[in-house]
N, CA, C and O of each residue as an XYZ file, in Angstrom:
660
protein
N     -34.786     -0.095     10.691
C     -34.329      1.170     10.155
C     -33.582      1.917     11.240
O     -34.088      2.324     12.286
N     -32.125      2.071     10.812
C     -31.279      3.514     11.896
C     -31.899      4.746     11.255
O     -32.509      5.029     10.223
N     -31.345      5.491     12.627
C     -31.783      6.808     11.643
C     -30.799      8.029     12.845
O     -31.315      8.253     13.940
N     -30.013      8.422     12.641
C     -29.187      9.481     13.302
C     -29.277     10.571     13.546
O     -29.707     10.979     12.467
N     -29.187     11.588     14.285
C     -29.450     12.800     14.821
C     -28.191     13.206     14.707
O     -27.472     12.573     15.481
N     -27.556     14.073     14.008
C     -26.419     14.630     14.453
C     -26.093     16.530     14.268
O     -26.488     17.285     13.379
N     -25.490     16.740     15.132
C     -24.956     18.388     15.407
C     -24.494     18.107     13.951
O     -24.550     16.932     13.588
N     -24.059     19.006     13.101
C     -23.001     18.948     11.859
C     -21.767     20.340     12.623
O     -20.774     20.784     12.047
N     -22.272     20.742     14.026
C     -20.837     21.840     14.089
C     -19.649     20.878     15.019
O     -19.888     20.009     15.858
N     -18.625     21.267     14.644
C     -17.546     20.938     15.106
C     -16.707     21.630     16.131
O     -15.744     21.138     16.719
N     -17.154     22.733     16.257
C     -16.798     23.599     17.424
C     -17.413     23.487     18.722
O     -18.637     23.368     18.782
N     -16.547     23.514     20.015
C     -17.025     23.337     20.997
C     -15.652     23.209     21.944
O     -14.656     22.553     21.638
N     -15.839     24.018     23.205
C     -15.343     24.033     23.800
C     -14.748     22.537     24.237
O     -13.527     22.697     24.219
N     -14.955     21.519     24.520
C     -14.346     20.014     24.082
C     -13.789     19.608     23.364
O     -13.079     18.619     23.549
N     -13.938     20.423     21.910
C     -12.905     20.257     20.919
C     -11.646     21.296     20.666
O     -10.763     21.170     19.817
N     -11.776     22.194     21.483
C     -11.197     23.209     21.564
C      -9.783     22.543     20.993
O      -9.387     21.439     21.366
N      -9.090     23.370     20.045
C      -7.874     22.959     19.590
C      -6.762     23.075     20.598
O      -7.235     23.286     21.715
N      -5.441     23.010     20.592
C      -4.005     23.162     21.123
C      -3.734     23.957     20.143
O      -3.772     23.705     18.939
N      -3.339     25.340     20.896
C      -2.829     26.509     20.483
C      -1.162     26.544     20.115
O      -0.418     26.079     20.978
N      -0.796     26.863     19.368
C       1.003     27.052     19.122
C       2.042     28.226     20.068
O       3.192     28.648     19.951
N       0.919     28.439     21.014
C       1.221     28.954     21.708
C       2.819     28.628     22.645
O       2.866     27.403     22.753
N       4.122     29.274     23.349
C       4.982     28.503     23.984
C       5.236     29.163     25.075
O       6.096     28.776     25.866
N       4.541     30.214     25.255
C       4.764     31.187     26.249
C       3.785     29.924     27.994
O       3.211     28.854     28.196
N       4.227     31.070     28.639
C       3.790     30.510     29.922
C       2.448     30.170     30.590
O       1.910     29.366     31.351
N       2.150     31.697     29.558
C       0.686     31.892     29.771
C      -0.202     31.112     28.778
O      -1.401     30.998     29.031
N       0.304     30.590     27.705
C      -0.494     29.604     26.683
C      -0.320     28.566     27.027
O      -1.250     27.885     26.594
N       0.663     27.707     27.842
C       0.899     26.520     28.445
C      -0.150     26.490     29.829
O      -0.521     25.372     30.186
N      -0.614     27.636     30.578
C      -1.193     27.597     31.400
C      -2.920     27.560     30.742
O      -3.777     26.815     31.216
N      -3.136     28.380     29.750
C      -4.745     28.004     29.445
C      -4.785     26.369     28.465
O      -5.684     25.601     28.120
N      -3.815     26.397     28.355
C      -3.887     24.925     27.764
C      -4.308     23.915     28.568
O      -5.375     23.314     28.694
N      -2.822     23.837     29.290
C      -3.268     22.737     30.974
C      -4.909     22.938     31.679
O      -5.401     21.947     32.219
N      -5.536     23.964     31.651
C      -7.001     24.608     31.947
C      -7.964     23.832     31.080
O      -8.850     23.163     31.613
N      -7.806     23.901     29.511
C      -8.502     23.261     28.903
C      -8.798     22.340     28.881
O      -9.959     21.935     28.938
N      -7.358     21.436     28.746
C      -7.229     20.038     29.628
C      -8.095     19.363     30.805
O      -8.781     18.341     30.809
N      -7.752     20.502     31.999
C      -8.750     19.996     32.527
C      -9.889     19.881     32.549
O     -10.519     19.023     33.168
N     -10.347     20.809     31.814
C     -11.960     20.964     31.661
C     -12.642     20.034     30.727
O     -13.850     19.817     30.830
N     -11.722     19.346     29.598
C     -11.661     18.566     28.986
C     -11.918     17.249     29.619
O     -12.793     16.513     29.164
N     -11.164     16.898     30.697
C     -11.251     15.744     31.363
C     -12.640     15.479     32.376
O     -13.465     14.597     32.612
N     -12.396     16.457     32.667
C     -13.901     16.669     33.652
C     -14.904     16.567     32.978
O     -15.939     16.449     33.633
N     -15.023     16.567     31.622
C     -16.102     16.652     30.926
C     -16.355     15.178     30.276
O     -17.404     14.918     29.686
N     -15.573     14.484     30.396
C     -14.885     13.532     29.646
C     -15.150     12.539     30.583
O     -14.839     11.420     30.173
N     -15.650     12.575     31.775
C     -15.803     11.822     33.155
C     -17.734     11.803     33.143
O     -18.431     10.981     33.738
N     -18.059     12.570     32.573
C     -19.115     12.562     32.826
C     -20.328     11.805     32.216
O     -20.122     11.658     31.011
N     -21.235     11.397     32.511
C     -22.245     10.700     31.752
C     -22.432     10.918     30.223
O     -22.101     10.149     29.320
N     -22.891     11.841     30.152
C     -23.115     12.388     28.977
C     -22.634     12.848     27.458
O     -23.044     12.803     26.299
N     -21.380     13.368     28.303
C     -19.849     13.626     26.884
C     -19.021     12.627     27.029
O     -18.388     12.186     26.070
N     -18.892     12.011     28.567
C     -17.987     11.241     28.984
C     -18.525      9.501     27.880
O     -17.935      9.114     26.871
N     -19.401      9.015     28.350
C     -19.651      7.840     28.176
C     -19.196      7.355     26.290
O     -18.541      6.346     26.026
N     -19.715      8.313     25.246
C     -19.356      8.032     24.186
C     -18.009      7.572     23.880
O     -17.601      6.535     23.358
N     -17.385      8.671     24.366
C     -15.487      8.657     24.151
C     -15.224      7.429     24.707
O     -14.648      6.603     24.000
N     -15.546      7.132     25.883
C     -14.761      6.064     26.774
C     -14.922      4.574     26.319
O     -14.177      3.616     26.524
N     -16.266      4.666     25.552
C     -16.613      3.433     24.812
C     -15.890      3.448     23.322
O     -16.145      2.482     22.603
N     -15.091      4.372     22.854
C     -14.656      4.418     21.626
C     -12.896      3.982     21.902
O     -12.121      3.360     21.176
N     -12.685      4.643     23.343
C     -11.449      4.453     23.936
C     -11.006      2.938     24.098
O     -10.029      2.305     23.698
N     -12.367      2.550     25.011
C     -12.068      0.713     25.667
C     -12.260     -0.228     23.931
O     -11.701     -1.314     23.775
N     -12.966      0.307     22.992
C     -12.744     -0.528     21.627
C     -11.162     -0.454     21.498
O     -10.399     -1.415     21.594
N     -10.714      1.254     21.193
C      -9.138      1.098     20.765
C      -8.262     -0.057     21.630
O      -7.660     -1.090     21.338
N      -8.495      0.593     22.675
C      -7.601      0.082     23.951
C      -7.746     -1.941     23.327
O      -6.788     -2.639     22.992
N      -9.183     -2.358     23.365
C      -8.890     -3.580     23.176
C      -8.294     -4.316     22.137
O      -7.787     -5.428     22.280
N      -8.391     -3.428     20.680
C      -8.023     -3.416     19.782
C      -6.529     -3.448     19.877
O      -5.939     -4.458     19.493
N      -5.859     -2.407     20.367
C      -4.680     -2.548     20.444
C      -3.959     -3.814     21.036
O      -3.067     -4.393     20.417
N      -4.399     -4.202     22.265
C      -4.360     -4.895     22.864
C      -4.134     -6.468     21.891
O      -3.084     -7.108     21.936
N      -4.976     -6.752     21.308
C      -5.552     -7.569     20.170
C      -3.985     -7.746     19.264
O      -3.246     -8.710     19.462
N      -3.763     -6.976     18.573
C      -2.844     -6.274     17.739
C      -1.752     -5.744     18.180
O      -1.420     -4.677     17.664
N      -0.876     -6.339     19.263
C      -0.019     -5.519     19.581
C       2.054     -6.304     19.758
O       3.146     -6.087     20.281
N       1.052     -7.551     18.564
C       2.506     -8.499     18.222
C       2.460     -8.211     16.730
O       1.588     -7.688     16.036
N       4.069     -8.879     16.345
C       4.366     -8.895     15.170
C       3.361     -9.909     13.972
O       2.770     -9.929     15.052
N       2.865    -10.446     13.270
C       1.537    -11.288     12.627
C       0.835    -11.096     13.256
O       0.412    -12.232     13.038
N      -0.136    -10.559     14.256
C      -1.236    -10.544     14.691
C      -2.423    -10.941     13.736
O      -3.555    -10.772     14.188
N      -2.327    -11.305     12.828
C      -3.376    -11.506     11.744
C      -2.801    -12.763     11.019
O      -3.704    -13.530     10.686
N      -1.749    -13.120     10.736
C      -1.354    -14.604     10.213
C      -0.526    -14.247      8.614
O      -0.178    -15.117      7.815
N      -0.402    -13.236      8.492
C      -0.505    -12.811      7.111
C       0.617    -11.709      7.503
O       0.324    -10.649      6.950
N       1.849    -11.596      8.301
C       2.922    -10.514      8.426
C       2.151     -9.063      8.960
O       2.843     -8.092      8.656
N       1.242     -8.794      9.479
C       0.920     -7.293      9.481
C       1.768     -6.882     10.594
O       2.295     -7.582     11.459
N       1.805     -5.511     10.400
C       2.878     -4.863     11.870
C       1.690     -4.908     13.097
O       0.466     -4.782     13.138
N       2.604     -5.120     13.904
C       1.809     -4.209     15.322
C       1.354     -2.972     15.374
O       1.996     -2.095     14.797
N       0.170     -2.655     16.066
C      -0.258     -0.978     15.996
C       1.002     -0.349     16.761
O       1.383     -0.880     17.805
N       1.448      0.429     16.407
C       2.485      1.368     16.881
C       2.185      2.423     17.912
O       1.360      3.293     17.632
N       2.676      2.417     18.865
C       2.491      3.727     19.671
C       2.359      4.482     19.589
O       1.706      4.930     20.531
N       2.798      5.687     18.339
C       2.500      7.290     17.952
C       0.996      6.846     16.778
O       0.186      7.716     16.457
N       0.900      5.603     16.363
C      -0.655      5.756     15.698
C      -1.631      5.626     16.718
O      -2.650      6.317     16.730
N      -1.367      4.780     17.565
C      -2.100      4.834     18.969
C      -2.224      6.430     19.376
O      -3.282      7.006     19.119
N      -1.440      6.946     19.835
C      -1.748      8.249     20.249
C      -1.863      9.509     19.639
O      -1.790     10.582     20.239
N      -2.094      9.317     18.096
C      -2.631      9.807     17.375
C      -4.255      9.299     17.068
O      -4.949     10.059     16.392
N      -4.677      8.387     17.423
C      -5.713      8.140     17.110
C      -6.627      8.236     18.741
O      -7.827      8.078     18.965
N      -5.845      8.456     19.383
C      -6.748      8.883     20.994
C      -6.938     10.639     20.247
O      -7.993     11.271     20.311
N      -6.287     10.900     19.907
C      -6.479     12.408     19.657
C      -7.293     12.470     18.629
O      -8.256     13.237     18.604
N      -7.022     11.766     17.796
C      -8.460     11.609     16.425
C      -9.890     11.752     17.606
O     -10.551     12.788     17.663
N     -10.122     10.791     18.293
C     -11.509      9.902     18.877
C     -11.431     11.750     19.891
O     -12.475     12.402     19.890
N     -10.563     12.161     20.401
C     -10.697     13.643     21.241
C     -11.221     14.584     20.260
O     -11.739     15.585     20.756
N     -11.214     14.499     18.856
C     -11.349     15.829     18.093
C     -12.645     15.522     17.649
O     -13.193     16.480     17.103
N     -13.373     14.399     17.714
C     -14.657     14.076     16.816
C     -15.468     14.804     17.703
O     -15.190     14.765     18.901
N     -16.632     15.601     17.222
C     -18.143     15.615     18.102
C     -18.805     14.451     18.696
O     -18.767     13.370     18.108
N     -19.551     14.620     20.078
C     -19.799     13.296     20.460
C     -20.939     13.160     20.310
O     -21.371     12.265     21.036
N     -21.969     13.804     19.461
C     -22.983     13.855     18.612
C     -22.935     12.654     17.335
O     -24.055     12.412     16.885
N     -22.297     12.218     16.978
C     -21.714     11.132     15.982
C     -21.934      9.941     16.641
O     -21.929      9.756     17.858
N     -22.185      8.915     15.497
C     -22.682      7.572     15.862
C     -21.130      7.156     16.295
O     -20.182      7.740     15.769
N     -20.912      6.035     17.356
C     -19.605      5.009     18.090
C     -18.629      5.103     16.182
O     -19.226      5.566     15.210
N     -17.693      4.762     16.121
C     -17.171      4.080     14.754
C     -16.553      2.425     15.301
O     -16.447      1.911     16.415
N     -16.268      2.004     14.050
C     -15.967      1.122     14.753
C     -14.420      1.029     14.446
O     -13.854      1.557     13.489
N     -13.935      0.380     15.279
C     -12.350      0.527     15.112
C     -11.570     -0.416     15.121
O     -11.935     -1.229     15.970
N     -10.445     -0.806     14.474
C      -9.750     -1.836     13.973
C      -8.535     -1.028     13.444
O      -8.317      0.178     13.337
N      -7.794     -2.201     13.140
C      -6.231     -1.410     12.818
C      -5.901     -2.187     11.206
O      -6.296     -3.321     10.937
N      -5.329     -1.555     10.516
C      -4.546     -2.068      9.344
C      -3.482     -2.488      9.193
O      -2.554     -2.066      9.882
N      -3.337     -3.271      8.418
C      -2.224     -4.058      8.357
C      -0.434     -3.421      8.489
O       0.538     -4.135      8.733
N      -0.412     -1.974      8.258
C       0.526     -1.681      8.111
C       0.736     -1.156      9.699
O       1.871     -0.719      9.889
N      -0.159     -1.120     10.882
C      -0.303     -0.403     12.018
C      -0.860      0.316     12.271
O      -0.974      0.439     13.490
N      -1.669      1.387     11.358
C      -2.062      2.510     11.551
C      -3.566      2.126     12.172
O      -4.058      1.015     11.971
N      -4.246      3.167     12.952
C      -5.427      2.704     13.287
C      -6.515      3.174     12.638
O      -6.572      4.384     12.414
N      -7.542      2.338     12.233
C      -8.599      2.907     11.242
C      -9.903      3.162     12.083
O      -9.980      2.616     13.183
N     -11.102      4.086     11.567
C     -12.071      4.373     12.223
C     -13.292      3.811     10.991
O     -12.993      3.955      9.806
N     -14.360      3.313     11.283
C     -15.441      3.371     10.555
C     -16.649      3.520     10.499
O     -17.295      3.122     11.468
N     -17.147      3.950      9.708
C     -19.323      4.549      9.843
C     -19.717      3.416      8.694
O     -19.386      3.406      7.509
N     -20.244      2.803      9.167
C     -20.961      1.698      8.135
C     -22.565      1.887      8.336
O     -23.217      1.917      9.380
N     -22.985      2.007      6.961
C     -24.777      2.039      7.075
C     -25.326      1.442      6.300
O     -26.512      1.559      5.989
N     -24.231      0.422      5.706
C     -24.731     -0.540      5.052
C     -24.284     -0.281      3.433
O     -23.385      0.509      3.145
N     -24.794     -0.806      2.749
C     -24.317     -0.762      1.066
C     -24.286      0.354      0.683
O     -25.233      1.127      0.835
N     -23.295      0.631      0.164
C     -22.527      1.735     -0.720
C     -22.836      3.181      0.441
O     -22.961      4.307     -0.041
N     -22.937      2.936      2.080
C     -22.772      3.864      2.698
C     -21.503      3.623      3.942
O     -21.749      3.239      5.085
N     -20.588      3.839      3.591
C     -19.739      4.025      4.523
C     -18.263      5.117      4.492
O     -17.994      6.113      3.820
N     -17.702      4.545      5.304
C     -16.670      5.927      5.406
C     -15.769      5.462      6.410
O     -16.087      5.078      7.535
N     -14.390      5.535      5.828
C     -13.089      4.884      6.676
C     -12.463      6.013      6.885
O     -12.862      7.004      6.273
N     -11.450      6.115      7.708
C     -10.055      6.829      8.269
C      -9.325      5.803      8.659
O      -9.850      4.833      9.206
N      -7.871      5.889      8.405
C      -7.024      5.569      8.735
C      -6.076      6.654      9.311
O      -5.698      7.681      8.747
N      -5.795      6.238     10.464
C      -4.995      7.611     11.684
C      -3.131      7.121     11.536
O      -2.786      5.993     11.888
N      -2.215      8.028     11.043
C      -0.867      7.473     10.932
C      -0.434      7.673     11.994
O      -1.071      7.819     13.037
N       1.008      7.709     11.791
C       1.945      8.666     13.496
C       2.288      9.617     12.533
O       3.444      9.802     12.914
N       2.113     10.630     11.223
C       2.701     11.211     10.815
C       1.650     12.864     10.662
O       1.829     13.767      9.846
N       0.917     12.804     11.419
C      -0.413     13.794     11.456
C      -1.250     13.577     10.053
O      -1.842     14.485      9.470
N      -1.205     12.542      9.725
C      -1.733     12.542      8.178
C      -2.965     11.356      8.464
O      -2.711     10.249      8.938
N      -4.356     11.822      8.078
C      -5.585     10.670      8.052
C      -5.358     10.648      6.790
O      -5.117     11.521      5.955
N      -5.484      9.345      6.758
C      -6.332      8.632      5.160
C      -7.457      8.372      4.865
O      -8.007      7.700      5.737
N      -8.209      8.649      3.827
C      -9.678      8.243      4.107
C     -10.322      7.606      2.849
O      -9.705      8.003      1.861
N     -11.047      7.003      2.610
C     -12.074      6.903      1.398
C     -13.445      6.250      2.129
O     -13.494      5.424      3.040
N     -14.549      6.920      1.401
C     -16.046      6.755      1.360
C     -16.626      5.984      0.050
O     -15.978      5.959     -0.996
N     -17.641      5.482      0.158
C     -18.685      4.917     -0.886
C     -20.312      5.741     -0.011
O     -20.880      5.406      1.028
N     -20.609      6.812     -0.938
C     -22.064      7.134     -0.585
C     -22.909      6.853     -1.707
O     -23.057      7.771     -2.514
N     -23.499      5.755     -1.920
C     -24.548      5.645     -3.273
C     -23.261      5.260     -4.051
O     -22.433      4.414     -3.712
N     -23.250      6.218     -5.405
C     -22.668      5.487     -6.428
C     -21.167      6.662     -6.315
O     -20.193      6.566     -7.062
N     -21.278      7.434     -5.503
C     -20.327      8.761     -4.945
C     -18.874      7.705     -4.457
O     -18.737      6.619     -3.895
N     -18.291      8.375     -4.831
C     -16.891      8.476     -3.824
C     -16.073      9.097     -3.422
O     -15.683      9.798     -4.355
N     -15.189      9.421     -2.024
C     -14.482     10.009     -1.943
C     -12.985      9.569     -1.503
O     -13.031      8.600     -0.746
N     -12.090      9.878     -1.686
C     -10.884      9.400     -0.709
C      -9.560     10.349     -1.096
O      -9.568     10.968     -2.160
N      -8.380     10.437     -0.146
C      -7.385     11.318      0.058
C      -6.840     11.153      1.287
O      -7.163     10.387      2.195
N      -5.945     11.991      1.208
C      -4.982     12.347      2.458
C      -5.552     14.072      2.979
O      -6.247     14.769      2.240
N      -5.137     14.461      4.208
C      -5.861     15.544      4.865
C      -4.621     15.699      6.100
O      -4.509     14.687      6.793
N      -3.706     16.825      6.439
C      -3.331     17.181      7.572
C      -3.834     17.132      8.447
O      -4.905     17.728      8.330
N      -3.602     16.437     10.067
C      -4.491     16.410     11.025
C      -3.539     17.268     11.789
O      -2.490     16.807     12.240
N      -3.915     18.572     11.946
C      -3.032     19.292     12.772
C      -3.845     20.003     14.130
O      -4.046     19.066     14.904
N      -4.276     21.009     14.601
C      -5.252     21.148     15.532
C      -6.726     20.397     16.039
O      -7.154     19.934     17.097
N      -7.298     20.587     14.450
C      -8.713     19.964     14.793
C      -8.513     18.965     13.653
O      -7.538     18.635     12.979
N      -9.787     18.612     13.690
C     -10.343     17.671     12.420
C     -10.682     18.242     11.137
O     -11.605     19.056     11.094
N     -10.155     17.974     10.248
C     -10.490     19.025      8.624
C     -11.737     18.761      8.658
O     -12.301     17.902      9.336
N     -12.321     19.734      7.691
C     -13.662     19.855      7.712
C     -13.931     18.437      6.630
O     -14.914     17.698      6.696
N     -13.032     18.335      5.866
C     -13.404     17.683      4.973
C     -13.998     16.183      5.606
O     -15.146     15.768      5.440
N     -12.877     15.475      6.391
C     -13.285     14.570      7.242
C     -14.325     14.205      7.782
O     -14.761     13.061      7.662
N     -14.873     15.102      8.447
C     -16.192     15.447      9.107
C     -17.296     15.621      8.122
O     -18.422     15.170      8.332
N     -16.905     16.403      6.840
C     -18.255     16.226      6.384
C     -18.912     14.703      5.701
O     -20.092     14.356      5.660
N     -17.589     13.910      5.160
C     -17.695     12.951      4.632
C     -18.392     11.948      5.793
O     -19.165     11.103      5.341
N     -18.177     11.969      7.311
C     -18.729     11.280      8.130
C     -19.864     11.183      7.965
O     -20.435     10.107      7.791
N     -20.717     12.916      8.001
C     -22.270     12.915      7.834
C     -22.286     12.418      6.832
O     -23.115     11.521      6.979
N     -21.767     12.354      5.432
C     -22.532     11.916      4.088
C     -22.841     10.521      4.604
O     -24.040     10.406      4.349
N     -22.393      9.260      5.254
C     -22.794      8.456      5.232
C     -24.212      8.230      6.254
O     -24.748      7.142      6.464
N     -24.716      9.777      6.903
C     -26.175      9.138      7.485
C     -26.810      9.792      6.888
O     -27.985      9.880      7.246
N     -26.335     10.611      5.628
C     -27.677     11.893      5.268
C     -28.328     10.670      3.923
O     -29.315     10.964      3.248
């Protein structure tokens, strides 16, 4: 039997969004955040989750980063889904179980919570700020498209927990 512990808030100075800010002084608390971000991100504790979600992408990509990589025509993961999906894995709480990660056939990179029958929950990360998603919870479903613009929609996030509640 798993059984998960998770925060359900999404706020936190680690997730702190990127402001639309263009002035000098919003480019300067940004770069700040950044760093504090990184420093935090180095560390045992906040650090270790991300970096293990990072070295999956990273190998993944790696994996996936010719034309058929699969035998069957799929594209290569693309560079702006790649770095859209480092920013996905930056916006999650690190209270959340690892996902596991793999890419789709068209390039885009997907995330997943599997808990077994009729509990799971996908994302797919584009280069176009747009996640894709669908769930199976019980006999429930969900799926859509969602703007990924600062943070993570709530919607996203809540569908994550449905698959440990």
């Amino acid at each position: 039997m798993r059984s998960a512990c998770i925060s359900v808030g999404n706020e936190s100075f680690v997730n702190y969004p990127i402001t639309g800010g263009i002035s000098e002084d919003a480019n300067t608390v940004q770069k700040r955040i950044s760093e504090i971000k990184e420093y935090f991100f180095q560390s045992e504790t906040v650090g270790k989750w991300r970096r293990e979600i990072l070295r999956n992408l990273e190998e993944i990509k790696e994996e996936c980063s010719v034309e058929n990589w699969d035998g069957y025509g799929a594209s290569p993961v693309r560079k702006d889904s790649y770095n859209e999906a480092v920013r996905f894995i930056e916006a999650l709480p690190d209270s959340l179980p690892i996902p596991e990660v793999d890419v789709d056939p068209d390039g885009e990179i997907a995330f997943e919570w599997d808990m077994g029958r009729r509990k799971v929950f996908s994302v797919s990360v584009g280069s176009n700020n747009e996640l894709a998603y669908a769930g199976l919870f019980g006999s429930n479903k969900s799926h859509g498209t969602e703007y990924f613009g600062n943070k993570l929609p709530k919607v996203i996030l809540d569908n994550i927990l449905r698959v440990f509640l």
